[in-house]
C-alpha positions as CSV (number, residue, x, y, z in Angstrom):
1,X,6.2,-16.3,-10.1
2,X,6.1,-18.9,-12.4
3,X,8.0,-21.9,-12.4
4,X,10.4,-24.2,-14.6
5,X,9.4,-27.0,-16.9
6,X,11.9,-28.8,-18.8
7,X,11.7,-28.9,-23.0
8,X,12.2,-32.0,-24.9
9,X,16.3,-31.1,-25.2
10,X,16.0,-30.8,-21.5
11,X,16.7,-27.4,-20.7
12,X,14.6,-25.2,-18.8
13,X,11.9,-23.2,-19.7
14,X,10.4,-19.9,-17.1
15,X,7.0,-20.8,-17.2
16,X,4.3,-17.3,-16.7
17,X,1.3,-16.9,-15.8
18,X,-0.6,-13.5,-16.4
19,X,-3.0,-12.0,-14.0
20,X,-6.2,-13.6,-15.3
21,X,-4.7,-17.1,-15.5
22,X,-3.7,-16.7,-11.8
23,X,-6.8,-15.5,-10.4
24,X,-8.6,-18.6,-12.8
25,X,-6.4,-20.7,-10.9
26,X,-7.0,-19.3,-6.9
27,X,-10.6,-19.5,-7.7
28,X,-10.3,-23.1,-8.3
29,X,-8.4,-22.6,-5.0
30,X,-11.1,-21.6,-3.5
31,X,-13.9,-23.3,-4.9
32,X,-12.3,-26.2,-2.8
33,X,-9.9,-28.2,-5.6
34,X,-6.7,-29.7,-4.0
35,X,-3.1,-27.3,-4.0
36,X,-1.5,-30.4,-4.6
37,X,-3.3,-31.6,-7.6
38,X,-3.4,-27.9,-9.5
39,X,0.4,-27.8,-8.4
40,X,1.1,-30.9,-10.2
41,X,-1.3,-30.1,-12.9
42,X,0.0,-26.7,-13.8
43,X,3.6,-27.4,-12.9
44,X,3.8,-24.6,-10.0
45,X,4.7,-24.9,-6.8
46,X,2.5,-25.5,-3.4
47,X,3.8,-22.4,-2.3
48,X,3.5,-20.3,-5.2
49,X,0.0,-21.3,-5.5
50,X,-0.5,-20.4,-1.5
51,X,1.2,-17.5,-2.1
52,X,-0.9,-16.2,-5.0
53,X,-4.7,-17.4,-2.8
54,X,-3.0,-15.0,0.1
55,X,-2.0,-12.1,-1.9
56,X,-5.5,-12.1,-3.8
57,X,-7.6,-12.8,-0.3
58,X,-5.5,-9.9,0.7
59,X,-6.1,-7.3,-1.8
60,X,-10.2,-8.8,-1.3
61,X,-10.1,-7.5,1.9
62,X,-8.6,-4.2,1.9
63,X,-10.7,-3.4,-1.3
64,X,-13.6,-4.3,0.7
65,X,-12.4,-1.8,3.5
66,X,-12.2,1.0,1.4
67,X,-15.0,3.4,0.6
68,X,-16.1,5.8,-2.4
69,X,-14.6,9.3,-1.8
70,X,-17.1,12.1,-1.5
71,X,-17.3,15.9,-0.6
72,X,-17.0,14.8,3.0
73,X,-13.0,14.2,2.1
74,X,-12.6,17.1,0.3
75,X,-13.3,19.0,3.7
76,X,-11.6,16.7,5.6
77,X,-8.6,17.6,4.0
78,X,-9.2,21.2,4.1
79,X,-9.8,21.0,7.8
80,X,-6.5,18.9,8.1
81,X,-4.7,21.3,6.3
82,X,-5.8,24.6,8.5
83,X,-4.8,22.1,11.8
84,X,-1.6,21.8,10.5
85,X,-1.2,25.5,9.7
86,X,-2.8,26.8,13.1
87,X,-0.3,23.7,14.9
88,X,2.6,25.8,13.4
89,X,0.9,29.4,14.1
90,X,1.0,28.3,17.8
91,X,4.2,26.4,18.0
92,X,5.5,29.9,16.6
93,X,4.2,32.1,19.3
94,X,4.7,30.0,21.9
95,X,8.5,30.3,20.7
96,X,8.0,33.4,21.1
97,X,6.4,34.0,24.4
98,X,8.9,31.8,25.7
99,X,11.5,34.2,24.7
100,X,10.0,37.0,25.6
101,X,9.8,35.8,28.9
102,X,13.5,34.8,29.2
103,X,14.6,38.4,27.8
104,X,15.9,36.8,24.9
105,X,14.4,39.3,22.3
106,X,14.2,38.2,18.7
107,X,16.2,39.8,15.8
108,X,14.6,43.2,14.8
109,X,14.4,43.0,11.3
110,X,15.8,46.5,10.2
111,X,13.5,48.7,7.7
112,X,13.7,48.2,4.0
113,X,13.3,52.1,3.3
């Protein structure tokens, strides 16, 4: 996401900027400096520079929506887990009441002696 600057025999060059340099430039973002003048300054455009200020505003807030996991999720997703099983137990026999009911018996399963 960076963008191009020209070299002295004019071609063009990919200009990159790693994570930290980014977030050192949306915090001048956000410490009130003007997109146009870092845009002009670092040679990156308005909309890169928006774009980067909405992606790290966005991963801000989600991170502050998020908690600490603790034993409560553990048995959350046991509890989830024996739903899901007990969901299928009763879909099962339901399906099979249903049959019943219609004289439509299962299979038999012959003996394996």
């Amino acid at each position: 996401m960076g963008s191009a600057r020209q070299t002295n025999s004019g071609a063009e060059v990919k200009k990159r900027f790693s994570a930290q340099r980014k977030m050192e430039v949306v915090s001048r973002l956000l410490k009130g400096e003007s997109l146009e003048t870092l845009s002009r300054e670092l040679v990156v455009t308005a909309a890169n520079l928006s774009s980067w200020r909405d992606t790290f505003l966005a991963a801000g807030a989600s991170a502050l929506k998020s908690r600490e996991s603790d034993s409560r999720d553990v048995e959350i997703s046991k509890l989830r887990s024996k739903v899901g099983e007990l969901t299928m137990d009763n879909e099962l026999l339901n399906e099979k009441i249903d049959r019943l009911e219609t004289d439509r018996p299962f299979a038999w399963r012959r003996s394996r002696r």
